[in-house]
C-alpha positions, 0 to 999 in steps of 0.5 A: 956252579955260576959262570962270570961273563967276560964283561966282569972281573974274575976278581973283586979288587977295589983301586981306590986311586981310580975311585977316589979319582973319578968320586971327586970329579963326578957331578952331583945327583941334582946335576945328573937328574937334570941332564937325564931330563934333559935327555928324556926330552931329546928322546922323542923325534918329534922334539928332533926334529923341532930343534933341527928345523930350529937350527936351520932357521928361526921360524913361526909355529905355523911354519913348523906346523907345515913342515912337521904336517901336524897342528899349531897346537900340537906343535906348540906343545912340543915347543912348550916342553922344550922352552921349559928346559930352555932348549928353545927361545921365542920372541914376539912379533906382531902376532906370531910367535918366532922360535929359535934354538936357545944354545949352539951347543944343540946344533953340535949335539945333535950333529954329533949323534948323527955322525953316530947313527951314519 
């Protein structure tokens, strides 16, 4: 004899004005693999931390490399991976390379998930 969870419904029962309610209002699949992408590359605390440094001020590589404790290049691939996605834009001066967050809406998701793990 199979036990159900309490995290199930005891009984199969299909509401179809709540599904046909969120199906019209759900994203399309093209839509949510950008965003799990997009969250893939927020997964790692490297790339965090980038963006919060980013966030605090535009900055060089160089600079970012100081404050990380890692190399230019390591640190300019990292960077590379989220200009990809658009999470981050730079601009030239000179001969350095100037790094900024491409969108607020980072800053406040980022304050968000931190209010979260307090």
């Amino acid at each position: 004899m199979s036990m159900k969870g309490e995290d199930v419904c005891d009984v199969q029962c299909i509401h179809e004005d709540s599904v046909k309610e969120v199906k019209s209002q759900m994203l399309d699949d093209e839509t949510f693999q950008m965003i799990s992408d997009n969250f893939k590359i927020l997964s790692d605390p490297t790339r965090l931390k980038i963006l919060y440094a980013l966030i605090l001020k535009e900055i060089c590589v160089c600079d970012l490399a100081a404050i990380l404790k890692m190399n230019d290049s390591a640190v300019s691939h990292q960077l590379r991976l989220l200009r990809n996605k658009n999470l981050v834009k730079f601009r030239k001066k000179g001969k350095m390379a100037y790094y900024s967050i491409s969108d607020q809406r980072i800053m406040e998701m980022i304050q968000m998930e931190s209010e979260l793990v307090d």
